[in-house]
C-alpha positions in Angstrom: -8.1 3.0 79.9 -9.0 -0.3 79.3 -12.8 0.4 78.5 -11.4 3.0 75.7 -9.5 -0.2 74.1 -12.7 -2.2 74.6 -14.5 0.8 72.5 -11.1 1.2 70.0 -11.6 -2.8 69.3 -15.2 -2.9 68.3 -14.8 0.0 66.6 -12.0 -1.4 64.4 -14.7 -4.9 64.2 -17.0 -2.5 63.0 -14.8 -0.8 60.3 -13.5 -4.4 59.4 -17.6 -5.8 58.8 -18.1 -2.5 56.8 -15.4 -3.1 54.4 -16.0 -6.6 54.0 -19.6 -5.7 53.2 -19.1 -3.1 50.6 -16.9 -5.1 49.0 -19.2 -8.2 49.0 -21.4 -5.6 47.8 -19.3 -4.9 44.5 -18.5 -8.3 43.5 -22.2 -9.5 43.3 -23.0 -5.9 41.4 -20.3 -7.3 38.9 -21.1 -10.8 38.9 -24.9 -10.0 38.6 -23.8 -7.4 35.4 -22.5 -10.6 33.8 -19.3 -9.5 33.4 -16.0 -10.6 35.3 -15.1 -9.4 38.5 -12.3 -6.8 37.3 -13.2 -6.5 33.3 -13.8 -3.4 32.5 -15.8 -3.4 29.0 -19.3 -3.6 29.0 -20.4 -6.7 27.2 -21.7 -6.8 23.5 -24.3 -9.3 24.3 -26.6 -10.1 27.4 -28.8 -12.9 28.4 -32.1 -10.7 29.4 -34.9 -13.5 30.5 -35.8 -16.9 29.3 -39.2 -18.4 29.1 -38.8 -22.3 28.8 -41.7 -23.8 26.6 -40.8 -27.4 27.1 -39.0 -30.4 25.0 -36.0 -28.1 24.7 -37.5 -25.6 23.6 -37.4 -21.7 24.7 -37.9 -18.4 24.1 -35.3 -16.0 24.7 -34.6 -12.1 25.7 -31.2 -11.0 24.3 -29.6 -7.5 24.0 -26.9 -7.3 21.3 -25.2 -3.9 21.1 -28.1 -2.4 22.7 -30.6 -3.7 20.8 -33.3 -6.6 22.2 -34.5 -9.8 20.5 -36.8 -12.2 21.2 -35.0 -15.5 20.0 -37.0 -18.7 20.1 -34.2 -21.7 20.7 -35.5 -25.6 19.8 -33.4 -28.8 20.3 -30.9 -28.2 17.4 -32.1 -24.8 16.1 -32.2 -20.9 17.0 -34.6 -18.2 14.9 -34.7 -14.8 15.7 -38.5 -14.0 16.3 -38.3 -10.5 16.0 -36.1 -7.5 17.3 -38.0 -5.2 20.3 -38.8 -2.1 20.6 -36.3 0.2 22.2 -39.1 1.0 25.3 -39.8 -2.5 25.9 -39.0 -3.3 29.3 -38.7 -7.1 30.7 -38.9 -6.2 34.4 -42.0 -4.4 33.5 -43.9 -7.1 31.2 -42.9 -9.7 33.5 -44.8 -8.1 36.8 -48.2 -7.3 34.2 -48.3 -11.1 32.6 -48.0 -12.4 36.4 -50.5 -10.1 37.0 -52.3 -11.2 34.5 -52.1 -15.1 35.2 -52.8 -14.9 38.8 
């Protein structure tokens, strides 16, 4: 009797680990997303990547309504350099210019 509470106990340790770990699970997915925890429209415009050129100056990757631009960003101005193709793909030309470098 008392090893079957032993067993009931970690069991219930185990169930209480799983939930807590699914739901960690779901608030980084949401935080990572960029949107709030519980918000429940996707956002109109996301930060993509940033490549810092130095003296405050960068270029960005933003996505507007589905749509990508590269933005270049100096210390009091913003230009859009031009708007990307719909099959570029960051993750992708990120890992070939590393590749490239190293």
């Amino acid at each position: 009797m008392n090893e079957a509470l032993l067993w009931l106990r970690a069991l219930g340790a185990l169930a209480t680990i799983a939930t807590f770990l699914v739901a960690l699970r779901f608030v980084l997915h949401r935080l990572q997303r960029g949107g709030g925890l519980f918000s429940r429209r996707p956002r109109l415009i996301e930060h993509v990547e940033t490549l810092p050129l130095g003296n405050a100056s960068a270029i960005h990757v933003i996505r507007i309504a589905g749509r990508m631009y590269a933005v270049g960003a100096a210390q009091a101005q913003l230009s859009v350099l031009c708007e990307l193709p719909p099959s570029f793909d960051c993750a992708r030309s990120a890992k070939l210019s590393s590749l490239r470098s190293g």
